[in-house]
C-alpha positions in Angstrom: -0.8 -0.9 -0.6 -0.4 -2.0 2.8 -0.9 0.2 5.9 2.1 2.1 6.7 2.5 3.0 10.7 5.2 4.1 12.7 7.8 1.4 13.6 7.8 0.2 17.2 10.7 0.8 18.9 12.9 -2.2 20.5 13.7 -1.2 23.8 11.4 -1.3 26.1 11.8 2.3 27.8 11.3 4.0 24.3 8.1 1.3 23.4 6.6 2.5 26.9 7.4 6.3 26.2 5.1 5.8 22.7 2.5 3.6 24.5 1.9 6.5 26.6 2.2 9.1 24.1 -0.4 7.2 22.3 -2.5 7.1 25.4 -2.5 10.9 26.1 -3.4 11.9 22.8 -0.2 13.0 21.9 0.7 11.0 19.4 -2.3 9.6 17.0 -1.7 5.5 16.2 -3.7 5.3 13.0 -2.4 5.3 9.1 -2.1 8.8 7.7 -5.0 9.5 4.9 -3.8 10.3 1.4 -4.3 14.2 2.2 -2.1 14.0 5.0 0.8 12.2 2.7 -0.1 14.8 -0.1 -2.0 12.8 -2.3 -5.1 13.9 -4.2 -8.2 11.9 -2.6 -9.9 11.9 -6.1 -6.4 9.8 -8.0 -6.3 7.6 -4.3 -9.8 6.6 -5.1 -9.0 5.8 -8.3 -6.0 4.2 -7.7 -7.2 1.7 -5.2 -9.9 0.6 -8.1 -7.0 0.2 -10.8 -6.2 -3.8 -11.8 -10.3 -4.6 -11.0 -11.0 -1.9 -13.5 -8.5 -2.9 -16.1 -9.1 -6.4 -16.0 -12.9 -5.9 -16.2 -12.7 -4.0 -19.1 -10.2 -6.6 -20.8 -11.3 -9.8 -22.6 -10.2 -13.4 -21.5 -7.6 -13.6 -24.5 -6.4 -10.0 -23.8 -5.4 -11.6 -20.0 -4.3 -14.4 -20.8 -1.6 -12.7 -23.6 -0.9 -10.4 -21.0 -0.3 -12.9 -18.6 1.9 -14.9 -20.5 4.0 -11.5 -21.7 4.1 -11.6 -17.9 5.5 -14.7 -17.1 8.2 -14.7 -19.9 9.4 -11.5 -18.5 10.0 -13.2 -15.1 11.8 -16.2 -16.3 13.7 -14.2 -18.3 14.8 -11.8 -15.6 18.8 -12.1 -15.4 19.6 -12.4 -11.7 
């Protein structure tokens, strides 16, 4: 999952109140870590292995039927 940080405000008066916030150390500009959003480190760990470690353990016919399940499902979405 992508990084999630604080939105950047659009006017320029708030944008330069943050900027300095940030500058002083009163505001840290960096993602949160999984502890800080109440996750377990251990299951983030795991979690950022996930597809590479399924589709490692799968063989080429097992994908590719998967795959396929996958692609039906999408063309057969009702919009």
């Amino acid at each position: 999952m992508p990084e999630q940080r604080r939105k950047r405000p659009r006017d320029p008066a708030q944008l330069a109140k943050l900027m300095i916030d940030i500058a002083t150390g009163q505001i840290e500009d960096r993602p949160p870590t999984p502890e800080e959003q109440g996750k377990d480190s251990a299951a983030a760990a795991l979690g950022r292995k996930g597809g590479k470690a399924r589709a490692s353990r799968l063989s080429a016919k097992q994908r590719a039927r998967i795959a396929k399940q996958a692609a039906r499902a999408r063309w057969t979405k009702s919009s």
